[in-house]
C-alpha positions as CSV (number, residue, x, y, z in Angstrom):
1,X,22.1,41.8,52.0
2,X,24.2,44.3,53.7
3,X,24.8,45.2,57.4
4,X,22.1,48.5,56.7
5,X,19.0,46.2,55.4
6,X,16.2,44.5,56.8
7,X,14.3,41.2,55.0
8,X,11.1,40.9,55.8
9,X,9.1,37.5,54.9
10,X,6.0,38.4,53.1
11,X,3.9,35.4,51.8
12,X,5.7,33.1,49.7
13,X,8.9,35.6,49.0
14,X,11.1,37.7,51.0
15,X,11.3,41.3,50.4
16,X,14.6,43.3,51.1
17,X,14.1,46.8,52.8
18,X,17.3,49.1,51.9
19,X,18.1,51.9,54.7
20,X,15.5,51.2,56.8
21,X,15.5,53.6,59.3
22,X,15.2,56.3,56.7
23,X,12.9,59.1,57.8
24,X,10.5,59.7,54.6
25,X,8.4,62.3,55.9
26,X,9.9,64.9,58.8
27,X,13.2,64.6,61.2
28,X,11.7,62.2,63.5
29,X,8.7,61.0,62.0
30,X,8.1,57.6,60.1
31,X,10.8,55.8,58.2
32,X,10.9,53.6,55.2
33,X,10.7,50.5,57.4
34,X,7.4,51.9,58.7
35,X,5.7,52.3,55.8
36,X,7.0,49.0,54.8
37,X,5.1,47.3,57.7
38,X,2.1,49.8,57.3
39,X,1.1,48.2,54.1
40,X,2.0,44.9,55.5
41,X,-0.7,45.2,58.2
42,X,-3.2,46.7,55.9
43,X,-2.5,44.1,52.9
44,X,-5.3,42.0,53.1
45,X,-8.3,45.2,53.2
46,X,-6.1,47.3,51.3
47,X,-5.8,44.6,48.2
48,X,-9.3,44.1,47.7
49,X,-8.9,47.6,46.6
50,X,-5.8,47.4,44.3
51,X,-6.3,43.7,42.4
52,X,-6.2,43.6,38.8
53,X,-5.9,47.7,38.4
54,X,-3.3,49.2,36.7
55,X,-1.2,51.0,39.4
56,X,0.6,54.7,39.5
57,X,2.9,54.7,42.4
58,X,4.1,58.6,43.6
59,X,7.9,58.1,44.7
60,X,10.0,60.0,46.9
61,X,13.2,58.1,47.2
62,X,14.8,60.8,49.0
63,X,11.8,62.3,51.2
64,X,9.0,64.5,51.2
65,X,11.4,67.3,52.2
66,X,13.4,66.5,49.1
67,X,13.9,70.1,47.2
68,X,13.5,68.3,43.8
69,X,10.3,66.9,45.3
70,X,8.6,62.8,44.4
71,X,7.3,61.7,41.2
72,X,5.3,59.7,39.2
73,X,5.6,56.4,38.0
74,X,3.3,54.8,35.3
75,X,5.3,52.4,33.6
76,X,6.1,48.8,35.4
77,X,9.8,49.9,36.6
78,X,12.3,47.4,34.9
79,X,13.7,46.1,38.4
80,X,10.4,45.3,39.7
81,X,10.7,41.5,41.2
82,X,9.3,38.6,38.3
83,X,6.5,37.9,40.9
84,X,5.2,41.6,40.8
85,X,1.9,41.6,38.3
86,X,1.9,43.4,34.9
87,X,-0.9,44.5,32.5
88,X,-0.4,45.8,28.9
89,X,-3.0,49.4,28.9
90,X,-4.1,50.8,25.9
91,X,-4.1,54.6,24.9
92,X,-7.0,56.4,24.5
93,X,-6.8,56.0,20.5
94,X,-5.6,52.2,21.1
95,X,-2.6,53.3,19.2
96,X,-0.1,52.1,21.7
97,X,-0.4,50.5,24.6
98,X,2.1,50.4,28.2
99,X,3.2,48.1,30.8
100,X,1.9,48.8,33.8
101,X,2.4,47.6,37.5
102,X,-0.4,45.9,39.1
103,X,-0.5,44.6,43.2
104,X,-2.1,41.8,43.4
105,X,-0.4,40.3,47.1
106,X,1.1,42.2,49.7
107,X,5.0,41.3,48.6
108,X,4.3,43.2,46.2
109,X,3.1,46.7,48.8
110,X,6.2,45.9,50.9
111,X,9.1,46.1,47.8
112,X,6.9,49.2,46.9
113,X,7.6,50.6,50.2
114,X,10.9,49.8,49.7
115,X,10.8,51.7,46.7
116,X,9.9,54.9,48.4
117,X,6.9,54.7,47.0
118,X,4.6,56.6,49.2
119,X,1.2,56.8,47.9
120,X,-0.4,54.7,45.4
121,X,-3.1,55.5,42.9
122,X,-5.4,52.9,40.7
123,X,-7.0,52.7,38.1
124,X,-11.0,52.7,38.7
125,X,-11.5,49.1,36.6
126,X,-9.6,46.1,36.3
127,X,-7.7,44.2,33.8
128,X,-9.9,42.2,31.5
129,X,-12.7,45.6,31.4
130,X,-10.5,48.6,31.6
131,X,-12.6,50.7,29.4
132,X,-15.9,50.0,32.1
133,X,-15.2,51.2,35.4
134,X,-16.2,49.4,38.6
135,X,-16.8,52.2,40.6
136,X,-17.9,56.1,40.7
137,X,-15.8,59.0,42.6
138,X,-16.5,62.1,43.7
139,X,-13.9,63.9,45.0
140,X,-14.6,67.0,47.7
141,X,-11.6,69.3,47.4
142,X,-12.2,72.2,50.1
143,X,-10.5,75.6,49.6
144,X,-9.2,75.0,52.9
145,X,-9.1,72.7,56.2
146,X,-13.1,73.4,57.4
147,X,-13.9,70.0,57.4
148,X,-17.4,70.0,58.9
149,X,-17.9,71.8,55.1
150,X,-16.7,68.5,53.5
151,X,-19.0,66.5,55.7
152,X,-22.1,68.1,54.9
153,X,-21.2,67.9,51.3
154,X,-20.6,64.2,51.7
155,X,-23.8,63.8,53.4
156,X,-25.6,65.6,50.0
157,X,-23.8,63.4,47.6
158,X,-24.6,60.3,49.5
159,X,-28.3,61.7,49.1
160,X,-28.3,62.1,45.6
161,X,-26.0,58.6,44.8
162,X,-28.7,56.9,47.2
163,X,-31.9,58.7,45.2
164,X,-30.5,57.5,42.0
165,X,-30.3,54.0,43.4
166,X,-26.6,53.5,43.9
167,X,-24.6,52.7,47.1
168,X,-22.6,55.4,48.4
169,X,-19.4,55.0,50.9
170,X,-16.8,57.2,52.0
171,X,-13.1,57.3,52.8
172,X,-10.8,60.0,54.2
173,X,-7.9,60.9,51.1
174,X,-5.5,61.8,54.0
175,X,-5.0,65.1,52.7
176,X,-8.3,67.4,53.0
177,X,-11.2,66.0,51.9
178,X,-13.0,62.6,51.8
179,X,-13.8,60.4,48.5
180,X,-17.2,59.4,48.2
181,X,-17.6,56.2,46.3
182,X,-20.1,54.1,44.3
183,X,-19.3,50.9,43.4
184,X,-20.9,49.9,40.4
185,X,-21.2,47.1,37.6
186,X,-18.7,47.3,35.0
187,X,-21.2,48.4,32.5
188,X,-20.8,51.6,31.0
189,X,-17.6,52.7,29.4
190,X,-15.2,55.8,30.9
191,X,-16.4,58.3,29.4
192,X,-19.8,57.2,29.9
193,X,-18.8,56.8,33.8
194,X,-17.3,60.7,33.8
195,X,-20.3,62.2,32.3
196,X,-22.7,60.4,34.4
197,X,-20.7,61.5,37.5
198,X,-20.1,65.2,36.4
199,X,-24.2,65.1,36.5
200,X,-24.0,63.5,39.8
201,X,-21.7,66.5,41.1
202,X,-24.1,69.3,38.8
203,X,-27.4,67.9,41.3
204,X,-25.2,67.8,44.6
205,X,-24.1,71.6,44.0
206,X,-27.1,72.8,42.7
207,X,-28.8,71.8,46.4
208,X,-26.1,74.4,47.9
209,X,-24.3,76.6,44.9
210,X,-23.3,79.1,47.8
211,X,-20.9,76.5,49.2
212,X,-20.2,74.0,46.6
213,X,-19.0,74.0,42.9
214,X,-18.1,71.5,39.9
215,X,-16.1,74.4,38.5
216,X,-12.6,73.6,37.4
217,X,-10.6,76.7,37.6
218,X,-9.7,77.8,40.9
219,X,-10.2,81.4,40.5
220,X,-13.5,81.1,39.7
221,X,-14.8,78.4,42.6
222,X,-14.4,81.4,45.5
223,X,-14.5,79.5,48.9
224,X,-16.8,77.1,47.2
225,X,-16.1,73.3,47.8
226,X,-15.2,71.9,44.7
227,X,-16.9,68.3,44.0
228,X,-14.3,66.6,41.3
229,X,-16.4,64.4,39.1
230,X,-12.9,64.5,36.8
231,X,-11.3,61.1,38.4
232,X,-13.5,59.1,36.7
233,X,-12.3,59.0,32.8
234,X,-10.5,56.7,31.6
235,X,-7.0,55.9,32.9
236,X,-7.8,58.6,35.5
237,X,-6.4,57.6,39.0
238,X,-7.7,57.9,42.9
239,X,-5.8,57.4,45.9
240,X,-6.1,53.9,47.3
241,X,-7.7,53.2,50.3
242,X,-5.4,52.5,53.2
243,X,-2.7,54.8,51.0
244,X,-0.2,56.6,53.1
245,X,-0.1,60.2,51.3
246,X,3.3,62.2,51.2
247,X,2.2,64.8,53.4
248,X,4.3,65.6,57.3
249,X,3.3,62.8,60.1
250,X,2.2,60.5,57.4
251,X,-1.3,60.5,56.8
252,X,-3.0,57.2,55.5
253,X,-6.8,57.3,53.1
254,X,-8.9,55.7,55.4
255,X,-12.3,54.2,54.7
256,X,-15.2,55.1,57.1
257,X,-18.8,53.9,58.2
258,X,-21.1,57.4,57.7
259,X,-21.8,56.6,61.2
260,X,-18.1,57.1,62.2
261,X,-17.9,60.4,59.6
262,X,-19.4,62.5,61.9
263,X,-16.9,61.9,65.1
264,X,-14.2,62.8,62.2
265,X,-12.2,65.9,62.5
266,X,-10.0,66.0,60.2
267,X,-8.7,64.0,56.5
268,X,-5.2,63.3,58.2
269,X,-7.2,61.7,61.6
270,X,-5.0,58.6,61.3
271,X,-1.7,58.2,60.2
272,X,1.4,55.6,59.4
273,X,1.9,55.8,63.7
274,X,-1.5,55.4,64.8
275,X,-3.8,53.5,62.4
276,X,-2.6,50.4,64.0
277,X,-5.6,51.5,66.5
278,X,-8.0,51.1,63.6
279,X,-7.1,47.1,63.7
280,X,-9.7,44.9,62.7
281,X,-12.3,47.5,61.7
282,X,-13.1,47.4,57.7
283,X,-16.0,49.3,56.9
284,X,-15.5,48.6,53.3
285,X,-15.6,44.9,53.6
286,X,-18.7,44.0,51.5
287,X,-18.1,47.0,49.3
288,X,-18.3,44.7,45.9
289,X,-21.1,43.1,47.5
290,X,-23.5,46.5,47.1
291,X,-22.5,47.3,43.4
292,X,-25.3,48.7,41.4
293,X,-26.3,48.9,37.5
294,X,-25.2,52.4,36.5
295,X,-27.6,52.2,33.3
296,X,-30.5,51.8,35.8
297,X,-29.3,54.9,38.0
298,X,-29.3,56.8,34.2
299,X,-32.6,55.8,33.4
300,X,-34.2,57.1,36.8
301,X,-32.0,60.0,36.1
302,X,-33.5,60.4,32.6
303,X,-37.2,59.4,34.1
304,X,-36.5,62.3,37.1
């Protein structure tokens, strides 16, 4: 290991982080080793999260600020350590199929972190069922930062997920807006899972079409808050909670109690530097604990 690396011991294995003191984000703000122990102190809530899923990992070795900008990674990279997971996906057609990373123990989140890899992005089901999801997203993507907007519109799909049966919890995305998610049993396939949550988004709108949309194109939403339904087909991919995003000072996803929503200010509240103040408290927790037939939520649908 040379003079310009630090080794940190993670569980069974010890992880080498190269340049260290590298500032990712902004002159002066947090640096690779930062991010390294970020997702060391958030492993063990943050992995309940990421085990079993097929992983996307956004990379920028050379910073946000990087002219050539970060990209994406699908693929298991070739170097990865022996002891980082692996699951063969299918296509769509089942045609051909991919290698694909998969984080099942925090070694694994440090050498990402030593991999510039900034954000990280799941799958919404788990090896073994990847065509049936295990959970439900909505996305609220504002036209800009009025984030009392994306609150109320939180509140309304909560209503509706609640009316139709299902558990609803939320989660800042660290850019914007907030995530509000259903976890449900892996019953229904993908596309299945995207239809039922584009009709989710149609009954959350339709209570306020002034202010919010499920229209794709930006041109036509307005200043209407768009509610994404499209996350949830398959091979689709969502931000993982506790996910630092690669955005100036570093903000991380963070999941919330609706209780705590409303003293909530802004998407990018907590961040790489200050999250360790958020120590301790998981409001996610039990989320597997509260998942819900989706069939059944269709049938009151159908029955409404």
């Amino acid at each position: 290991m040379n003079a310009d690396a630090q080794e940190r011991r993670v569980g069974r294995h010890r992880v080498r982080i190269s340049r260290p003191g590298k500032e990712l984000f902004e002159p002066g703000g947090p640096t690779k080793l930062e991010l390294a122990d970020h997702y060391r102190a958030v492993a063990e809530p943050m992995l309940r999260h990421l085990r079993g899923r097929p992983l996307a990992l956004q990379r920028y070795p050379h910073g946000i600020g990087d002219p050539a900008g970060g990209f994406y990674v699908k693929n298991r990279p070739s170097h990865a350590p022996v002891w980082a997971g692996a699951v063969r996906v299918p296509s769509r057609d089942g045609d051909s199929a991919t290698e694909m990373l998969v984080c099942d123990d925090a070694a694994t989140l440090v050498w990402l972190a030593d991999q510039a890899a900034i954000t990280l992005h799941p799958w919404l089901s788990r090896t073994g069922r990847l065509h049936t999801p295990d959970r439900l997203i909505i996305d609220l993507d504002p036209p800009g930062d009025d984030f009392a907007a994306v609150r109320r519109a939180a509140a309304d799909v909560r209503e509706v997920l609640e009316g139709l049966g299902l558990a609803a919890f939320v989660m800042t995305t660290g850019s914007r807006g907030l995530h509000v998610v259903a976890p449900i049993r892996p019953e229904i396939d993908a596309a299945q899972a995207r239809d039922f949550a584009h009709v989710i988004a149609e009954l959350t709108a339709r209570r306020r079409p002034d202010e919010l949309t499920t229209v794709f194109r930006k041109r036509r939403r307005g200043e209407r808050l768009f509610l994404d339904y499209l996350r949830n087909g398959y091979a689709q991919l969502a931000v993982a909670p506790y996910s630092v995003r690669a955005l100036p000072g570093a903000p991380v996803a963070t999941p919330l109690s609706w209780e705590e929503l409303e003293r909530v200010d802004s998407a990018r509240t907590w961040t790489v530097r200050t999250f360790g103040d958020r120590a301790g408290a998981e409001p996610w927790r039990d989320m597997a604990r509260h998942a819900r037939s989706p069939r059944r939520a269709i049938e009151r649908l159908d029955v409404g």
